[in-house]
N, C-alpha and C positions, 0 to 999 in steps of 0.2 A: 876416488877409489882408494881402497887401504893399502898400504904400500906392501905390506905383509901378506894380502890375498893377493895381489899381482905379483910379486916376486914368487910365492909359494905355489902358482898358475903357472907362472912360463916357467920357471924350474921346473917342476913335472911335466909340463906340457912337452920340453925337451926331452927330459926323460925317457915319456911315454912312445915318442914320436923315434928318439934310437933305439929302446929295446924293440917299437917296429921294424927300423930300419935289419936291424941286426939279426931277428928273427926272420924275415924276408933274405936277406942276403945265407944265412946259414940252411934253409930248404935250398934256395937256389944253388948250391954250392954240392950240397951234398947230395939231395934226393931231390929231385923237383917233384915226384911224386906226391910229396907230402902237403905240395899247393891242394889239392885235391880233398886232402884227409880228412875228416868229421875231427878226429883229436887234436890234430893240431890248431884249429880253427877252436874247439873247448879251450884248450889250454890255452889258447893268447887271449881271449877274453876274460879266462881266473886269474889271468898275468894281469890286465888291465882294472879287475876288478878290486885287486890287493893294492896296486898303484893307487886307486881311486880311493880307496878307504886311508890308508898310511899319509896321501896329499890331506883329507879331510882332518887323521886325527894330528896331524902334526901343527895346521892352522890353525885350528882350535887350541890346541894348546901354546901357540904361541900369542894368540889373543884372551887370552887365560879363561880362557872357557864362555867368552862371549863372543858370543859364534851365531849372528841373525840368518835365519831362510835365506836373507840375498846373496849376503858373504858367501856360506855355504856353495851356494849353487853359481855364482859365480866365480867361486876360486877355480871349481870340477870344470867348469865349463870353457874358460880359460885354457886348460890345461889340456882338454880335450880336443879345441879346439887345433890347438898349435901342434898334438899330439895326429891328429890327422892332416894336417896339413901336410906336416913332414914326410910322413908315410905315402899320402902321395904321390908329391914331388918325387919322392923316390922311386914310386914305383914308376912312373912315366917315363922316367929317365933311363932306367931300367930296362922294361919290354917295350917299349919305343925310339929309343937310341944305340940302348947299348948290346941288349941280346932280343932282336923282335922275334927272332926265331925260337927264343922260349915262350913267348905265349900261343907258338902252332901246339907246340911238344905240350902244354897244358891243356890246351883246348881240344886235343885230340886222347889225353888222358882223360879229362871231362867226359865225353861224346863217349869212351868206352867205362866208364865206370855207370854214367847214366844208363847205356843198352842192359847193364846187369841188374842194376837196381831192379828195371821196368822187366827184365825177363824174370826175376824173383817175382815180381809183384803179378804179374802173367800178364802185363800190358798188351793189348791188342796191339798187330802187327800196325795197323794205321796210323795207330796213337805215338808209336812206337818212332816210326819213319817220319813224321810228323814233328815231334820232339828232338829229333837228330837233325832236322833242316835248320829248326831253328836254333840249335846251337851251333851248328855249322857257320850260319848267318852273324851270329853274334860275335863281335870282337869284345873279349870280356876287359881288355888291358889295352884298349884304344884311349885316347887320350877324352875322348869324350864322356866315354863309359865311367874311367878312373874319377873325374869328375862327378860324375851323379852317384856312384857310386860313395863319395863321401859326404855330397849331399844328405844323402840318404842315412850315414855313419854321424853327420852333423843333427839330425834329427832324432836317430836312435838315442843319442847321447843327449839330448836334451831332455826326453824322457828319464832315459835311467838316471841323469842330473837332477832332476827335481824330486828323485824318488829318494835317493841318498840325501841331497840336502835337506830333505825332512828329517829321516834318520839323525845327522849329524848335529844340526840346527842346534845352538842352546835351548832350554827351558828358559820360556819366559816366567817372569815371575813378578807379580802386584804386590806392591806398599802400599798399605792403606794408611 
């Protein structure tokens, strides 16, 4: 592997993985509300997504512009990788250790922003009751969950990885 796509990997991937940490820690801090939000949840993905472009153009140009589909995608992928690992780990450690009683205070903010949505939307009362069991049931910040949950963030990111690493890729180009 290049030494320059693995170093320019785990440097962002660290990166990535404290402006999660940091972002997680400054909602919890101030508003835990905003675990909840639709923007804040936009916003740490245009945060991830400018991270994700500045790792790509800074590799490439440190490899002077020869930049193949694998490099590409596995510099992001790297980066991503260790970028959610961290954010994990923190967060387990977090609402499993250290404040469990924030993820009631979420889940119970959840379970009332859901009733609103479903009463805008004029969800029948069954559907309704129904929907609140099962998020009652759900531990979204259990240690199992936090897990599949990145599972899930490991997959997303392979896609959006291979979508950029086209984007970024050098032009190849034939001597005849």
């Amino acid at each position: 592997m290049n030494e320059i796509v693995k170093k320019n990997g785990i440097t962002f991937g660290i990166i990535s993985g404290m402006i999660s940490l940091l972002i997680t820690t400054l909602i919890y801090t101030f508003n835990i509300e905003l675990f909840i939000s639709f923007w804040t949840g936009f916003i740490s993905i245009l945060i991830y997504i400018v991270i994700s472009i500045i790792l790509l153009l800074k590799t490439k140009k440190e490899l002077n512009n020869v930049f193949p589909f694998k490099q590409a995608f596995t510099t992001y992928f790297i980066s991503a990788l260790i970028g959610i690992a961290i954010s994990m780990i923190f967060n387990i450690i977090l609402f499993n250790f250290i404040d469990p009683a924030a993820k009631e205070t979420i889940k119970e903010l959840s379970i009332k922003y859901a009733v609103e949505m479903m009463r805008k939307f004029n969800t029948p009362e069954d559907a309704m009751s129904k929907a609140i069991a099962d998020l009652q049931a759900n531990d979204q910040f259990s240690i199992g969950q936090l897990v599949k949950g990145s599972i899930f963030s490991i997959a997303f990111s392979a896609v959006y990885g291979l979508i950029i690493a086209a984007i970024f890729k050098s032009k190849t180009t034939y001597e005849q």
